[in-house]
C-alpha positions in Angstrom: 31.0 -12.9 -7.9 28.2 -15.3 -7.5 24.5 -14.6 -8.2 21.8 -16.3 -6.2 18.1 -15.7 -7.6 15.7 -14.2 -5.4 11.8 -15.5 -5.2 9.4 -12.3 -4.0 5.9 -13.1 -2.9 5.0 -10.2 -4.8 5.6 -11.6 -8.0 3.0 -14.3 -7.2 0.6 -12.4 -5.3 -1.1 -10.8 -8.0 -2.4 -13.8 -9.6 -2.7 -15.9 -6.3 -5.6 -13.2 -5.6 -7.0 -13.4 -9.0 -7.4 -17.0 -8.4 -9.0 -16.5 -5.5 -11.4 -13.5 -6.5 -12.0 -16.0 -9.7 -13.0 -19.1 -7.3 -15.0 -16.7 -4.7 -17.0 -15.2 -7.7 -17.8 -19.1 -9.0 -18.6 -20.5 -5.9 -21.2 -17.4 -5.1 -22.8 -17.6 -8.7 -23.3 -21.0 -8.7 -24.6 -21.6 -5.2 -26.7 -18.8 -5.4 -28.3 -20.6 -8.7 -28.2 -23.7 -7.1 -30.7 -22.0 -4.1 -32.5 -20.1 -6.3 -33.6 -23.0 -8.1 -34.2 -25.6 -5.0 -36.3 -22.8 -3.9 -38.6 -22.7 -7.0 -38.2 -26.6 -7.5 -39.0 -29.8 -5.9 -37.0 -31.9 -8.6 -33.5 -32.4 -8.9 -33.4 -32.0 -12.9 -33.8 -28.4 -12.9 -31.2 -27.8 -10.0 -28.7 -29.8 -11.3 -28.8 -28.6 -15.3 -28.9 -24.8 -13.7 -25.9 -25.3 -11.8 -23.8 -27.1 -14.7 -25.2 -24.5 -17.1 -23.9 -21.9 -14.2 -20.2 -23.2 -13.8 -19.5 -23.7 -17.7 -21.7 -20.4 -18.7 -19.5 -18.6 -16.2 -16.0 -20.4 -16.8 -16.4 -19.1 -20.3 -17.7 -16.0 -19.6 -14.5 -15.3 -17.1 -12.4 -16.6 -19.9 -13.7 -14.6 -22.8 -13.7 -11.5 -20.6 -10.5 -11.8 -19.0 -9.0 -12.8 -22.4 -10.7 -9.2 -23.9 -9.3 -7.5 -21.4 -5.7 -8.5 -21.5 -5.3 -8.7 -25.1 -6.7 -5.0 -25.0 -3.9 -4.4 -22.4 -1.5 -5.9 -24.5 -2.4 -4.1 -27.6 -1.9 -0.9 -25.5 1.5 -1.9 -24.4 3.0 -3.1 -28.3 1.4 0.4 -29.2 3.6 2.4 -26.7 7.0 0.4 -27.3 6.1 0.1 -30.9 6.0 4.2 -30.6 9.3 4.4 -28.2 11.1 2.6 -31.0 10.3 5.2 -33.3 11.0 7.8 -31.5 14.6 6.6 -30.4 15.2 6.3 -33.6 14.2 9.9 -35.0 14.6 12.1 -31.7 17.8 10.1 -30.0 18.9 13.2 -28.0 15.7 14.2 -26.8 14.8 10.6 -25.5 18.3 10.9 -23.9 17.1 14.0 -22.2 13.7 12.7 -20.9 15.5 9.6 -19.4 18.2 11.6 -17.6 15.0 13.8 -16.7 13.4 10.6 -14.9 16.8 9.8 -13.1 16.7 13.6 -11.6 13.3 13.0 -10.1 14.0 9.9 -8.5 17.4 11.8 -6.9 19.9 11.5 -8.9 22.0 14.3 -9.4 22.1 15.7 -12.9 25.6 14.4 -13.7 25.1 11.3 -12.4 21.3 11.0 -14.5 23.1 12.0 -17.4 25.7 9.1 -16.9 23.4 6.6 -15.8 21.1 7.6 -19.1 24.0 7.7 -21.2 25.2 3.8 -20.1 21.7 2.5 -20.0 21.2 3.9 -23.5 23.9 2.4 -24.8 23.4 -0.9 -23.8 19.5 -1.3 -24.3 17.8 2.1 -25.1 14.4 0.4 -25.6 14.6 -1.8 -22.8 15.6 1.2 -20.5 12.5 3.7 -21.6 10.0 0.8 -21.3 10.7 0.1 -17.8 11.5 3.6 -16.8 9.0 5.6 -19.1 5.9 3.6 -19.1 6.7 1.2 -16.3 6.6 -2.6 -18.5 9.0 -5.0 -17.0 10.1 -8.0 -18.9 8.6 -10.9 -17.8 5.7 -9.1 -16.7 3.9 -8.3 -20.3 0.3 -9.6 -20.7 -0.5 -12.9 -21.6 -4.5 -13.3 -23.1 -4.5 -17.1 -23.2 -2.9 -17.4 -19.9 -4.9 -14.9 -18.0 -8.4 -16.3 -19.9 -7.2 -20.1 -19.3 -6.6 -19.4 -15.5 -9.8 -17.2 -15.0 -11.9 -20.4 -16.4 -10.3 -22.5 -14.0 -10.4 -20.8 -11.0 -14.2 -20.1 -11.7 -14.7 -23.7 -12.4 -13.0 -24.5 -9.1 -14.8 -22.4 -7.3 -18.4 -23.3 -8.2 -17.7 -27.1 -8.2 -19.0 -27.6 -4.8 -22.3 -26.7 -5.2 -22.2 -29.0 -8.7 -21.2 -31.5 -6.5 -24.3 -31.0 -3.7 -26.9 -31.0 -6.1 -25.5 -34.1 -7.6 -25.2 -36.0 -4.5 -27.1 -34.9 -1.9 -30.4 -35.5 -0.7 -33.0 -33.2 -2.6 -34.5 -32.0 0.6 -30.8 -30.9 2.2 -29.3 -29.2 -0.9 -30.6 -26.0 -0.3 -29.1 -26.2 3.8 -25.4 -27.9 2.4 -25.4 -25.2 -0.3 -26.0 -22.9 1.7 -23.7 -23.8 4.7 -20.5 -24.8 2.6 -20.5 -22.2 1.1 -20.9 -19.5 3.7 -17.9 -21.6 5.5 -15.6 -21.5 1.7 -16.3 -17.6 1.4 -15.0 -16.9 5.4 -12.2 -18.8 3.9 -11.9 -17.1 0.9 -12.8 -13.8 2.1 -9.8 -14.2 4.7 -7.0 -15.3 2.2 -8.2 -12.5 0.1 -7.8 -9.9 2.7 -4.7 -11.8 3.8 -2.9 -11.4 0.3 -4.8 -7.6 -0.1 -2.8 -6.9 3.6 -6.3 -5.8 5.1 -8.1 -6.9 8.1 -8.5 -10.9 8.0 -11.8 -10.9 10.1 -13.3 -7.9 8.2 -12.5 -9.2 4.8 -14.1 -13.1 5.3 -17.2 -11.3 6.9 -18.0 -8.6 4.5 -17.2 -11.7 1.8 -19.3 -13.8 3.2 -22.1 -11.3 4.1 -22.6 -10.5 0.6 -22.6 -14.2 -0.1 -25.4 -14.4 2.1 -27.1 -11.8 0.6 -26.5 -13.1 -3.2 -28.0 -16.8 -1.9 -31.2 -15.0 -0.1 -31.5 -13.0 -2.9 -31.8 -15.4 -5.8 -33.9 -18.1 -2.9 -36.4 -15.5 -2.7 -36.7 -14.9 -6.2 -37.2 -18.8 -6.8 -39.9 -18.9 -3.7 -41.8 -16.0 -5.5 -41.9 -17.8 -9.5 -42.7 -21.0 -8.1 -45.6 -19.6 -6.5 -46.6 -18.2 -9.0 -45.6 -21.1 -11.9 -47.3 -23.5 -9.4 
């Protein structure tokens, strides 16, 4: 019979919202830097080294975390097949039992568990209690480099735009294009990210881009204040 293979937006959807999480948290850190700054500062210099020194301080900071995490993650899941490979090979029966056991509660009846255990067993007993047992699906196992690399990027991505303003704009209009683009990129954001999370569209860019708002008038306050007081 012939096989066709199958695409599911659920395979991609986890990392299409990390991505965008990723570029939402780099485009609020940076522009709120780059405001912060203009605020406190009536040269470009300063603006434009705090909001490089923003987008590669927290490109690698995204990186090193993410890759921390998932190689954590990773260790966890080596630990728990490394121990399923032992323990098929000292209690065989008694991991038969506990996958037939799994087969029951998913309403199977117990002949039928016990046949479908027995089969499964025989033709990959590891591969059966790691997806059935703790849940790990091949293709699916962590990857540290990847999920640092792509964490970086969609940081970098993400806080580019206000880079980009405080290079090229006009020193008087960074803080209003800063602030403006990226109210308009979180409402984008914000919506794609509800979109994928299948929540409300219209509350998920607002409440995004409220806090955005926030973050910006936070750290342009905080500038306003030290430049008072440094001038």
């Amino acid at each position: 019979m012939a096989t066709h293979a199958e695409f599911h937006r659920l395979q991609a959807v986890g990392l299409l919202r990390a991505a965008v999480l990723g570029a939402n948290d780099g485009l609020t850190s940076t522009a709120s830097l780059v405001v912060g700054v203009a605020a406190a500062s009536a040269e470009r210099g300063p603006i434009l080294i705090a909001a490089t020194a923003g987008l590669v301080a927290g490109a690698l900071s995204m990186a090193a975390g993410e890759y921390v995490s998932v190689s954590s993650q990773s260790d966890t899941e080596n630990a728990d097949i490394a121990r399923e490979r032992k323990e098929l090979a000292t209690m065989p029966a008694h991991e038969l039992e506990e996958l037939t056991g799994i087969y029951e509660k998913r309403g199977l009846a117990r002949p039928l568990a016990e046949e479908v255990a027995k089969a499964l067993t025989a033709h990959d007993a590891l591969g059966a209690h790691a997806r059935d047992e703790l849940g790990l699906h091949p293709g699916a196992e962590a990857e540290p480099i990847q999920a640092a690399l792509a964490s970086a990027v969609a940081f970098a991505v993400g806080a580019a735009p206000p880079v980009a303003i405080a290079a090229l704009v006009a020193l008087e209009s960074i803080s209003t294009m800063v602030v403006a683009s990226t109210l308009v990129s979180l409402v984008g954001l914000g919506a794609v990210a509800a979109r994928l999370g299948g929540a409300p569209m219209v509350r998920g860019a607002a409440r995004v881009a409220f806090w955005g708002a926030v973050a910006m008038g936070g750290t342009a306050l905080v500038g306003r204040l030290f430049g008072a007081l440094v001038g």
